[in-house]
C-alpha positions as a printed NumPy array, in Angstrom:
array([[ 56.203,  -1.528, -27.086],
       [ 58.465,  -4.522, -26.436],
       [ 59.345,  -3.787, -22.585],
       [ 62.859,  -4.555, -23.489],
       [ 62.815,  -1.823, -26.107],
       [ 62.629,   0.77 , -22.985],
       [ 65.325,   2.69 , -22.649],
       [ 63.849,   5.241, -19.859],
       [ 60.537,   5.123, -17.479],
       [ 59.061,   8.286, -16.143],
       [ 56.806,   7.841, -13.26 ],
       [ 54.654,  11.641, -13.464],
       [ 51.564,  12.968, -11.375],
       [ 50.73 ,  15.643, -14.295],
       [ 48.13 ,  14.717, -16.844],
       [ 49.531,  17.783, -19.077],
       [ 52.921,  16.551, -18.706],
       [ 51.844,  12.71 , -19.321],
       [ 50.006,  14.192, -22.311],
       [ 52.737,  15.807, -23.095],
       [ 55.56 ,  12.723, -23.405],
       [ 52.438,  10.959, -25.138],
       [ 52.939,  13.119, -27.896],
       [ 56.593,  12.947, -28.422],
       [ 56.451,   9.454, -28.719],
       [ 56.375,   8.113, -25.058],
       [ 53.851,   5.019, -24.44 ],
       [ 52.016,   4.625, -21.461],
       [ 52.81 ,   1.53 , -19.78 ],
       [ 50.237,   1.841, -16.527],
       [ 48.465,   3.935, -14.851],
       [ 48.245,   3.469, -10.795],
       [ 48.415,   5.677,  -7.892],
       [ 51.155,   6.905,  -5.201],
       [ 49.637,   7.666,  -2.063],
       [ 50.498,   8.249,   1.628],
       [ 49.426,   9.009,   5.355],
       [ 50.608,  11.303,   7.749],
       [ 49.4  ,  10.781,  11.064],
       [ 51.436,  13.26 ,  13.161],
       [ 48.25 ,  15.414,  14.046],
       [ 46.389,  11.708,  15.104],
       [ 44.19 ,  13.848,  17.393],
       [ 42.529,  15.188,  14.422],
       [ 42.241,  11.782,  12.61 ],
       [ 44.712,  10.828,   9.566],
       [ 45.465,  13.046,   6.55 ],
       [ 45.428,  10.305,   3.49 ],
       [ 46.465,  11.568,   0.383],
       [ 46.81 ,   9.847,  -3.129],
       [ 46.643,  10.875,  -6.645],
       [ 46.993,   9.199, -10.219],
       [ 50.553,   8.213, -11.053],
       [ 51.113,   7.359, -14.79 ],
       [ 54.532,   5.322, -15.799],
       [ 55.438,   5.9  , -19.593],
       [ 58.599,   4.522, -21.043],
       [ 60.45 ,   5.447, -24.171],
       [ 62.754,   4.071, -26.724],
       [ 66.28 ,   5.258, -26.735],
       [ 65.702,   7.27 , -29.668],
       [ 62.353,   8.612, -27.992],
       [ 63.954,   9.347, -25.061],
       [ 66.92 ,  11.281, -26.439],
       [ 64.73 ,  13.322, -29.315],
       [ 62.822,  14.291, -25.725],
       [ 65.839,  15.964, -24.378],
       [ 66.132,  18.376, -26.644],
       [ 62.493,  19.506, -26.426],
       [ 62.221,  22.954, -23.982],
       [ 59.391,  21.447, -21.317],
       [ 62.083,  19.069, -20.117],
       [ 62.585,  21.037, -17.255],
       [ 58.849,  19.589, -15.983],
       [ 60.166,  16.258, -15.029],
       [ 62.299,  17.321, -12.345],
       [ 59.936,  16.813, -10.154],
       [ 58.907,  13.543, -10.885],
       [ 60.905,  10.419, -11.226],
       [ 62.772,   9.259, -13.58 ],
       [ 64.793,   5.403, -14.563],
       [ 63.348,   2.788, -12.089]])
């Protein structure tokens, strides 16, 4: 995909849901990971956390087929248009 074909980018944590917009048309643009560190319990030594983060972006087309599909609701809890 052209990157200035993209009309949206969806940053998601889900492998199911990045499955998911993979097979309505959605391509995968990277794959990295969020992560952070909380260190207000610094006795006990620093929680780390990360996990995999993949960014998929979609035509306008794509993107607007997409919103008519049921499991849209998923992707209110990841992040959408960067």
């Amino acid at each position: 995909m052209n990157l200035k074909n993209v009309y949206r980018l969806a940053s998601v944590e889900s492998i199911d849901l990045a499955n998911k917009l993979l097979e309505h048309g959605w391509k995968l643009l990277k794959v990295t990971t969020t992560s952070y560190a909380d260190d207000r319990y610094i006795e006990r030594g620093i929680y780390q956390h990360s996990t995999n983060c993949f960014i998929l972006g979609a035509t306008k087309q794509i993107s607007d087929q997409y919103s008519q599909i049921d499991a849209k609701h998923e992707l209110d809890n990841d992040r959408w248009d960067y």
